[in-house]
N, C-alpha and C positions, 0 to 999 in steps of 0.2 A: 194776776201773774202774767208776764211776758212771755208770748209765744217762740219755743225753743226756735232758735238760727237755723240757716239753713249751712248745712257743713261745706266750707271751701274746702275743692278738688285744692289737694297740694302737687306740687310738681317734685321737689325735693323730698332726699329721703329724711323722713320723720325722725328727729333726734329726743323726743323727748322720752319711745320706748325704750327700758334698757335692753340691750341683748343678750341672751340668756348664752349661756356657754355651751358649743358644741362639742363633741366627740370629735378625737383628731381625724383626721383624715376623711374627711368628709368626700362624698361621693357625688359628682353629675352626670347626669345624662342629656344631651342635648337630642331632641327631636327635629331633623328638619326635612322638607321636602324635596323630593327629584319629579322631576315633567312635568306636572301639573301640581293645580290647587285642588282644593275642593275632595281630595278623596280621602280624608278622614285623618291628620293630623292630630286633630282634637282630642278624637277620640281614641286612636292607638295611645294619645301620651295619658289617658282618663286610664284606661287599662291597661298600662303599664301600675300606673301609682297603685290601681284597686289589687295588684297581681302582685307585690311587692310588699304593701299595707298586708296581704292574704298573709304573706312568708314572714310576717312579726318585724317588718322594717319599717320606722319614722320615715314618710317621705314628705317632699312640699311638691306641689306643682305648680307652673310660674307659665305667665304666657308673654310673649316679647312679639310686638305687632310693632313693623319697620315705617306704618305710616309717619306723619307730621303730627298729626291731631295729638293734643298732649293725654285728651282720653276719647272714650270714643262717643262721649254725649252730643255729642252736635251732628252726628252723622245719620244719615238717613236712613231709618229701618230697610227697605224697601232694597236700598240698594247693597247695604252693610247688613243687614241680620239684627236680630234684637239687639238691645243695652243691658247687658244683665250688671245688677247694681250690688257691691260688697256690704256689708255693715258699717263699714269705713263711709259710704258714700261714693266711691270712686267710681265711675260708670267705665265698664269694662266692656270686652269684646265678648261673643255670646261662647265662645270655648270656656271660659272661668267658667259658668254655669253646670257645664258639663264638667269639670273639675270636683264642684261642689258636689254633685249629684253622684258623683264614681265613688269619691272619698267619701262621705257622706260626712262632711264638717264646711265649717267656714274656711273661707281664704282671708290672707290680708290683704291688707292695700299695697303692700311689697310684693305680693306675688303677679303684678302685672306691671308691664314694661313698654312705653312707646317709645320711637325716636323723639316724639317730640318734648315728652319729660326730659329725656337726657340731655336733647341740644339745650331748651331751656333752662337745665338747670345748671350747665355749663356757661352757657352765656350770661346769666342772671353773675354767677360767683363771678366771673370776668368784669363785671358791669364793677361788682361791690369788690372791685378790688382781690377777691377771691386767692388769686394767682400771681398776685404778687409781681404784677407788671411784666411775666412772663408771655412770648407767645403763644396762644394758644389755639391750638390745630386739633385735627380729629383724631390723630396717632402721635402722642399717647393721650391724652385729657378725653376723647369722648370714651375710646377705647376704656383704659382705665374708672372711668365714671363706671361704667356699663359692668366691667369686672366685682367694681365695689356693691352693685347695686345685687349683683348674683349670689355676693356673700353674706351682703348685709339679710335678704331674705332668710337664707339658710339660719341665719344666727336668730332670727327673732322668733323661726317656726320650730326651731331646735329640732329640727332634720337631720336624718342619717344621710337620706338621699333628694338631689333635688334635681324633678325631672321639670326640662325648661325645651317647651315648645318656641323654636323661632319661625314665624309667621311668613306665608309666601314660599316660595322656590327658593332652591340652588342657581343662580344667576339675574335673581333680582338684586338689581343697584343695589336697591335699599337693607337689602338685609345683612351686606357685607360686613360691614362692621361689627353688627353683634356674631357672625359666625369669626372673627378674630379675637372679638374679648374670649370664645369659647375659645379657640384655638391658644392662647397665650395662657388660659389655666390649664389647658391639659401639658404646655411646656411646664409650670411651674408643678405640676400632680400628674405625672404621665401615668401612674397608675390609677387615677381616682377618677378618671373622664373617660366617656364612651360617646359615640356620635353613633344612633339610629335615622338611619333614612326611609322618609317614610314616600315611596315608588310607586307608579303607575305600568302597569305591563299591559299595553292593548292589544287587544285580538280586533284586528280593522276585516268586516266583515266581507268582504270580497276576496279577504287573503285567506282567513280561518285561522290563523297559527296564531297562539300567544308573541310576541315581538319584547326581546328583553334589549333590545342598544338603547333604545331611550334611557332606560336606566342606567345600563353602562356608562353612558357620556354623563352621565346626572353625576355617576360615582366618583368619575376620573374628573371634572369641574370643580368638584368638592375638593378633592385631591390639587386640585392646582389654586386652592388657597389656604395648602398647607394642611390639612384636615383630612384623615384617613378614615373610612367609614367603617363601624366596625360590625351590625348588624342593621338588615334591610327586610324591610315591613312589605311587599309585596303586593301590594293591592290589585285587582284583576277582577274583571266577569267572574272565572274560572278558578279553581285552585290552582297551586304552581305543579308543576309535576317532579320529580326526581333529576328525570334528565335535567331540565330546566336550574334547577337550583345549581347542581352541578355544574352548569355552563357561566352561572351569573356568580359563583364562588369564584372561580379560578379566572374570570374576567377581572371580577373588581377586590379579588386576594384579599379575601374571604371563606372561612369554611362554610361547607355546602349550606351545615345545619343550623348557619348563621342566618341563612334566608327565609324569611318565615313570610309562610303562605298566608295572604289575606281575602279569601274572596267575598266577592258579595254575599251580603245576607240579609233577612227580612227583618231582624233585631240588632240594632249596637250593643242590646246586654247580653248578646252570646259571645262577642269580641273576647271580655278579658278569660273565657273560657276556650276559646278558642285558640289563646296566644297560650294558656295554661298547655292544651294538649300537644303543641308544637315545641312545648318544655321552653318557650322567650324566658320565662321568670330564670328558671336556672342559668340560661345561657348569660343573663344578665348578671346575675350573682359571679360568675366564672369569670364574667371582663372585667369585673371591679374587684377581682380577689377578695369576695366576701363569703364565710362561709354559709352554708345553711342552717335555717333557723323552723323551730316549732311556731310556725303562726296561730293563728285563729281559724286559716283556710277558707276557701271561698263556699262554703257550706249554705250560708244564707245567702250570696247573693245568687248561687242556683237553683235554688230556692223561687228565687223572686223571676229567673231567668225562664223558669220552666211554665210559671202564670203566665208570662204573656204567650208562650205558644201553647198553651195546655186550654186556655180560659173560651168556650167557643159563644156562652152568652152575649149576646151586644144590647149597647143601649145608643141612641141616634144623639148625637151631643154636636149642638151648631155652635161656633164661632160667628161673631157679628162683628167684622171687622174693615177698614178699610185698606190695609197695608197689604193685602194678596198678589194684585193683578200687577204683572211687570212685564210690559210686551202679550206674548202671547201664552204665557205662562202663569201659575200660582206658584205664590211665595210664602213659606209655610215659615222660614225662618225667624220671621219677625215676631214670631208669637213660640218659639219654641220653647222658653220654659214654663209656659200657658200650657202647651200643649202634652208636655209631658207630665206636668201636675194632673191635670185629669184623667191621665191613663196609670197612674200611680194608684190614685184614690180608688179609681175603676177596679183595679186588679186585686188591689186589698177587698172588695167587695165579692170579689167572683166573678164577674164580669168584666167585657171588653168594651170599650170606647170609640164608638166609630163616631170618626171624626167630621165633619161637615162644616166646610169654608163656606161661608155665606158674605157676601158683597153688602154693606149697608147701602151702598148706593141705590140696589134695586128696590127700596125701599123709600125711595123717594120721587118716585114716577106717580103720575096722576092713576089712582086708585088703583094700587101695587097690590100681589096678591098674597095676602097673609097665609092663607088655606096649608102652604107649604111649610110655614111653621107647627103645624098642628103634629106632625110627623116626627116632630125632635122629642127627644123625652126633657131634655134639658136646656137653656141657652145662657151662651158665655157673651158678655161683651168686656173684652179686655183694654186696658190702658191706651193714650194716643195721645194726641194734639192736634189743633186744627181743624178748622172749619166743614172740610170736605168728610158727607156721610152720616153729618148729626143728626139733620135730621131724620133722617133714616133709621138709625138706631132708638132716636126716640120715637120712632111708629113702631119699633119693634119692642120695646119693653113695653108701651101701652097694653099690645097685645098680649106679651107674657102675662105682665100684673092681670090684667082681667077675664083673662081663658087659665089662669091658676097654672102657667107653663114652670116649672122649677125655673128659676132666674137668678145668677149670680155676675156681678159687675164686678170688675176692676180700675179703679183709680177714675180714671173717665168715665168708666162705666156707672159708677156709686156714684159719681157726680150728675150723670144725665138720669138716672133713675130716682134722684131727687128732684129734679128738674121737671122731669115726666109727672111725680107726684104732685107738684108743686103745679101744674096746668092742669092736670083733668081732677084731682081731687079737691086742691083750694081754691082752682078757678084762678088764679093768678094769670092773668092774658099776658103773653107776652115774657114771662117768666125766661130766664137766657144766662147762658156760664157770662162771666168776663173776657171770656178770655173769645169769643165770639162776639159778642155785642157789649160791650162797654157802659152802651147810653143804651142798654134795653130798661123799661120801666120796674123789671123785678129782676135786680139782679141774685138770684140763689147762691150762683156760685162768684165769687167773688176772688182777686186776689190779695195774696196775703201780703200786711202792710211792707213787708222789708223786700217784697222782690220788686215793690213799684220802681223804686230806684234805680234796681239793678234792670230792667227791661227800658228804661230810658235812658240808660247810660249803654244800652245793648250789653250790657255783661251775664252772655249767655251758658258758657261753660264751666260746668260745676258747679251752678248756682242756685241752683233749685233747692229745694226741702229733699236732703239725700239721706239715706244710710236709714241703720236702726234707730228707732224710735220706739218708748213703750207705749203702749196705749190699756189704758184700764177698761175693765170690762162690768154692764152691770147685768146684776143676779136676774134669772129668770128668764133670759134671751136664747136665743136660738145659738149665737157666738159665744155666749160663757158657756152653754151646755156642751157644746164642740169641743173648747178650748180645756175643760173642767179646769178653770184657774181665774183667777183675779182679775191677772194681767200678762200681757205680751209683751213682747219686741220685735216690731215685725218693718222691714226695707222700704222705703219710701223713694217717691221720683216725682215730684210734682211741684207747682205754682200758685195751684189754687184751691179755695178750699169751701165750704159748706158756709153762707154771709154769717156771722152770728145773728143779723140782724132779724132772722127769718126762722131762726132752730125751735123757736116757744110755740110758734105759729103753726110750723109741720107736723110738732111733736103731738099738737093740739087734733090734728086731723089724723095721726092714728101710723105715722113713720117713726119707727123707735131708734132713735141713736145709740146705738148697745155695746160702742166701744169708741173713748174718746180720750184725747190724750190725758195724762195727771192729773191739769189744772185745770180741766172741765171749757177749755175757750176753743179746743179743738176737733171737728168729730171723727172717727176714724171709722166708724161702720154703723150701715143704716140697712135695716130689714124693718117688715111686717114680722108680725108675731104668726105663729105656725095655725092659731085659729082664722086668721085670715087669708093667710098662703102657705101653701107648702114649702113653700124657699121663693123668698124677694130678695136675698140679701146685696149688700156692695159694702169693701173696701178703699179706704183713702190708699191702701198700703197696697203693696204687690206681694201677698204671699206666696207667689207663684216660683217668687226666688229662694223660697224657704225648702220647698216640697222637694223628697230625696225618694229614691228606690227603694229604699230599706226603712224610710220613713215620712209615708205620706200626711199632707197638709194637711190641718183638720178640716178647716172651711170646707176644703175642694174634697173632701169624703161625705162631709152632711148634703154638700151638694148633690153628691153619686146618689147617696139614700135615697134621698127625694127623687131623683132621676126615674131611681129604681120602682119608689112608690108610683109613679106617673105610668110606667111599663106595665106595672100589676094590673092597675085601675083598666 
C-alpha cells in the first residue's frame, strides 16, 4: 500500500466543506492589543471563549497574525514560539494551542488567519482572472477577503460567538487592515460587534505609581481608525484600583466597570476565573444584547485550577532540548505545549512537575557529566530539526536506556532513540537520521519517498507529513495499554521516518514498534517492553497537541506513572 500524502497547507478558503447554517445575528468579539505585546492576548481571548462556553454559548476562537508568512511553518522556534499543528495540518501560531486547551476541542483550519494567506489568495484569483479585469487594491478586495474569511469561519463552526484575536499592537502597519475588516462589520451589525483591548498599565519602578496614558493614547489610536473600545483587559504587576478604573473610564468613555483588572499571577488557569469574579462574562453578554443563559459553569475547570496550586508533591522532569538559549535568556516557548502536557498528566496524578531546561549541547563536551541526570525522575526529548545537539541527545538516551531513567521522545526524539538502539544495541557503526548524514552507512532514519522531491525543488512550506493521521496500535504494549483502543489519530510534523529497510532487524534485537500506521509500512511508536524498562517509549506524532486541562494525554500520564515509580524506588 502507498504511504498516505503529506496534506498541502491551502491558502484559499476551503470550498469543498458545506457550511452549516448559523443563528441570525451572529455575534464578534474582536481582541486587540494597546502598548505592548506579549502580555497575554492569547490568553485573555482563551478565557473569554472558556467564560462564555461556561454560560451555555457556541463560541469559535480565531487568531489573525498580520505577518507575511502564509503560515507559520517555516519560522524559527527560537525566535517565533512553537508551531502548534491543527488536524487540518495547518501549522499555526502557538496561541491556537491555547485555544484548544481553554476550549477543550479542536480548531479548524478556518480559525487561523495570516496576511499572507489573504494577500495570496487575493493575488492568486487576480492572476486566474478572478476579478474579472477589475482593479484590485487593498480597500475593498483585501478588506472584503478578510471580512469573508471571518464569516465563512463562523458558518462552518456553527458559532453563536466568534472571538478573534488580531495579532501585535494598535499602531502596527500591519495589522490595519484587519482592524477595518473588524470596523466595517460592526457598520454592517453595530449591535453584534464589541472591540476588547487588551493594555499594559506600568508601574516604572523609580516612580511607584501605576501609569494609565499609555493606555489612553492605545484607546484614542484605536479610535482614530474608526473603532471604539468598548471593554479594557488591564494587565499590570498590580491590580487596578477603583480610582484608577474610574480615571481610565471617563478618559477612554467607557464605564468604570468595563475595566477589568488583570494582574499578574502564578497560573493562566486562574485567568478565566478571575475575569469570572470581575463579572467580564456578563459584562460581555450586556454589549452584545444577549441574554443569560444556564451553562454547564466553570465547576470543573476549578476543579483543575485548584490542583495546580493545591498539588505540593513534585517530581524533577528534564527537557533535552536545543531551542532554549536566546541571548542571555531561556526560551521556554518553543516547547510550550510539551510543557503543558506534562504538567496535565502530573496533576491528574497528584503531583507537580518541575520542570528542568537542560541544553543537549552540554552533552556533547569531551566526557560530559551524566551524574546530573540521575536527579530527574523522568526525561523528555521533544521534536526539532537539524543537526546542532544530536549528539548530545543521543548520549543522553544511552544513558536513560541503561540506568532505566523513565524516557519518553517526541518525533525527533523516537527517531534518535532508534538511532541510539540501533549503535549500542545492533552494533550498527555509524548508524545516522537522513536528514543529518545522507551518505551515512546505516541509514535508520530515512526520508520519506515523496518529500525527496519536494526538498530539491526547496518546497518547504506545508509540505511535510502534517495533520491527523491514524495509527493502529498492537495488543500487549505499553501504548495500547495507555490508549485501552485499537487505534488513534494523533498530529503529525515531520520528513522522516524509521528506513523500512532496518524494522525486522531492530525488532529482532528487542525494540517493539507498538504503533504504526494502517498499512503496516509506517511506524508510529517504538518502546521497550515494561520488563525491560520502565518507560523507553517515542512517538512519530506530537501528542503533545492533543493534551487538554480537562483532559490529559495518555502517553504523557503512563509517563508521570513511571516518573512516579522511579521517585518511590
Amino acid at each position: 500500500m502507498k504511504k498516505p500524502t503529506a496534506r498541502k497547507t491551502t491558502t484559499a478558503r476551503p470550498t469543498k466543506t458545506a457550511p452549516r447554517k448559523t443563528k441570525s445575528h451572529h455575534k464578534y468579539i474582536f481582541v486587540v492589543g494597546g502598548v505592548m505585546s506579549g502580555v497575554g492576548k492569547g490568553i485573555a481571548s482563551s478565557s473569554i471563549g472558556t467564560l462564555l462556553h461556561a454560560k451555555g454559548f457556541d463560541v469559535n476562537l480565531a487568531k489573525v497574525d498580520p505577518y507575511l508568512n502564509v503560515d507559520a511553518g517555516t519560522m524559527n522556534p527560537t525566535e517565533h514560539g512553537e508551531v502548534f499543528v491543527l488536524n487540518s495540518g495547518l501549522e499555526t501560531d502557538q496561541d491556537m494551542g491555547n485555544y484548544e486547551r481553554f476550549l477543550n476541542r479542536d480548531l479548524l483550519h478556518e480559525d487561523y488567519i495570516t496576511s499572507g494567506m489573504v494577500y495570496k489568495h487575493v493575488i492568486d484569483k487576480e492572476r486566474n482572472l478572478g476579478f474579472e479585469g477589475k482593479c484590485v487594491e487593498a480597500v475593498p478586495h483585501i478588506r472584503d477577503e478578510i471580512v469573508g474569511r471571518f464569516e465563512h469561519a463562523a458558518k462552518l463552526n456553527k458559532s453563536e460567538i466568534s472571538i478573534i484575536e488580531i495579532g501585535g499592537t494598535v499602531g502596527d502597519y500591519q495589522n490595519i487592515m484587519f482592524i477595518e475588516a473588524a470596523r466595517v462589520l460592526k457598520i454592517k451589525h453595530p449591535d453584534d460587534v464589541i472591540f476588547i483591548m487588551v493594555s499594559y498599565l506600568p508601574i516604572p519602578s523609580k516612580i511607584g505609581e501605576m501609569k494609565s496614558r499609555p493606555t489612553q493614547n492605545a484607546v484614542h489610536q484605536l479610535a482614530s481608525y474608526g473603532v471604539s473600545t468598548d471593554i479594557i483587559i488591564a494587565r499590570s504587576e498590580a491590580p487596578v484600583d477603583q480610582k484608577r478604573k474610574e480615571k481610565i473610564g471617563i478618559a477612554c468613555n467607557i464605564p468604570e466597570e468595563n475595566v477589568i483588572s488583570a494582574p499578574d499571577i502564578d497560573s493562566v488557569y486562574d485567568v478565566p476565573l478571575n475575569f469570572e469574579r470581575d463579572k467580564l462574562g456578563d459584562i460581555i453578554l450586556k454589549s452584545l444584547k444577549l441574554e443569560k443563559r444556564k451553562g454547564e459553569g466553570l465547576g470543573a475547570w476549578k476543579k483543575f485550577a485548584q490542583s495546580v496550586k493545591n498539588t505540593e508533591r513534585e517530581l524533577n522532569i528534564a527537557i533535552v532540548g536545543k531551542y532554549f538559549n536566546t541571548g542571555d535568556f531561556v526560551l521556554t516557548d518553543a516547547y510550550v505545549s510539551v510543557l503543558e502536557a506534562v504538567k496535565y498528566s502530573a496533576y491528574s496524578q497528584k503531583v507537580k512537575a518541575k520542570i528542568h531546561t537542560v541544553n543537549a549541547r552540554d552533552f556533547e563536551v569531551k566526557n560530559p557529566d551524566f551524574s546530573v541526570l540521575d536527579s530527574f525522575d523522568g526525561i523528555l526529548v521533544p521534536g526539532g530539526f537539524g543537526e546542532k545537539g544530536i549528539e548530545g541527545k543521543l548520549n543522553v538516551i544511552h544513558y536513560a536506556r541503561e540506568n532505566k531513567i523513565p524516557y519518553f521522545g517526541l518525533c525527533y526524539g523516537m527517531q534518535l532513540m532508534t538511532i541510539e538502539y540501533a549503535r549500542n544495541v545492533l552494533g550498527l557503526e555509524g548508524a545516522q537520521t537522513a536528514e543529518i548524514n545522507p551518505k551515512a552507512p546505516h541509514l535508520i532514519i530515512d526520508i520519506m519517498p515523496d518529500q525527496k522531491k519536494k526538498l530539491e525543488e526547496k518546497d518547504y512550506g506545508g509540505s511535510m507529513r502534517l495533520g491527523a493521521y491514524t495509527a493502529k496500535l498492537k495488543k500487549g504494549t505499553i501504548a495500547h495499554e495507555a490508549y485501552a483502543a485499537n487505534s488513534v489519530l494523533e498530529r503529525h510534523r515531520h520528513r522522516y521516518e524509521v528506513n523500512p529497510n532496518y524494522i525486522e532487524q531492530i525488532e529482532a534485537a528487542g525494540l517493539v514498534f507498538s504503533g504504526t500506521s494502517p498499512d503496516g509500512t509506517l511506524m508510529e511508536i517504538a518502546e521497550l517492553p515494561r520488563s525491560v524498562h520502565p518507560f523507553f517509549l517515542g512517538t512519530q506524532f506530537h501528542p503533545e497537541f492533543l493534551a487538554r486541562p480537562l483532559r490529559p494525554h495518555p502517553l504523557f500520564t503512563e509517563f508521570i506513572k513511571a516518573a512516579k515509580g522511579k521517585r518511590k524506588k
